[in-house]
N, C-alpha and C positions, 0 to 999 in steps of 0.2 A: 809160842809166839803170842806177843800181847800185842794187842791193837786197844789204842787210848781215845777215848771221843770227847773232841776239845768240843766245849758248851762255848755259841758266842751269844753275848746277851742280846735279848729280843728287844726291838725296838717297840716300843710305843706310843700311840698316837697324840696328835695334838689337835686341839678343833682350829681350822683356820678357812678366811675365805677368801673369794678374789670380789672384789669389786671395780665395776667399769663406770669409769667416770667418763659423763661426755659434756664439753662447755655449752654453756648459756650462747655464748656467739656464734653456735653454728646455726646453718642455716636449716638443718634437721632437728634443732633442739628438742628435746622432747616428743621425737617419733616413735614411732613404733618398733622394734626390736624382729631383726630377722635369724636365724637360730637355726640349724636344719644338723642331724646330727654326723653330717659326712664335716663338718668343719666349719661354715659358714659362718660368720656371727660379727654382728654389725650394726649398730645404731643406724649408721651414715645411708640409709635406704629411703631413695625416694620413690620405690614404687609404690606405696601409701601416699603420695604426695603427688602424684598423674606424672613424676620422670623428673628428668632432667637434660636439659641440652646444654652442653658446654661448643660455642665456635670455638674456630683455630685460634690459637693465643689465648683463649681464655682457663682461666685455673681454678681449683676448688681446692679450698684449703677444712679439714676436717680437724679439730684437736678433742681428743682423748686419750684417755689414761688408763692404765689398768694398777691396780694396788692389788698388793697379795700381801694378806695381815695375819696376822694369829689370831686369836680368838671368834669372839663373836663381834657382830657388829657395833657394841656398844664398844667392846671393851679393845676390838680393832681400832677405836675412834674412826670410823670411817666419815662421818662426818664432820668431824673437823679435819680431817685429811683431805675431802673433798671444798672445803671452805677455804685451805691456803692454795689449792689447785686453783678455783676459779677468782680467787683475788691472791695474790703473791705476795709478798711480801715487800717491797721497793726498798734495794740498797743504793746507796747513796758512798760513792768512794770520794774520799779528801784526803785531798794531799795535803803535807805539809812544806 
């Protein structure tokens, strides 16, 4: 009896990373980062900030983004990636 041992090729790594973008218009901009290692992870914390109380009807709007790039962060361009995030681009449709 022959028994054949099929080689499958080995994968190899890439460097790559995630980056979390969070905008200029939130009302958390530039807080402090909550992280804990069961899952947790969030800009959007205002307990560095004494809380927050939202009444009935009222809303809180958070935008961020997450980018997962290859390389390193230059070669990610992660900030130019984070530069058409917080200014977009403006399209303009015309008919004819």
């Amino acid at each position: 009896m022959w028994i054949g041992i099929t080689a499958f090729p080995h994968k190899t790594h890439i460097d790559a990373g995630i980056a979390m973008f969070v905008h200029p218009d939130n009302e958390t901009y530039a807080s402090q980062w909550f992280v804990r290692d069961s899952g947790a992870f969030t800009s959007a914390n205002f307990h560095f900030s004494g809380g927050k109380t939202l009444q009935g009807g009222d809303s809180l709007n958070i935008r961020q983004r997450i980018y997962v790039h290859e390389g390193d962060v230059n070669s990610g361009q992660v900030k130019e990636r984070f530069q058409e995030y917080i200014e977009p681009i403006a399209i303009e449709i015309i008919r004819t």
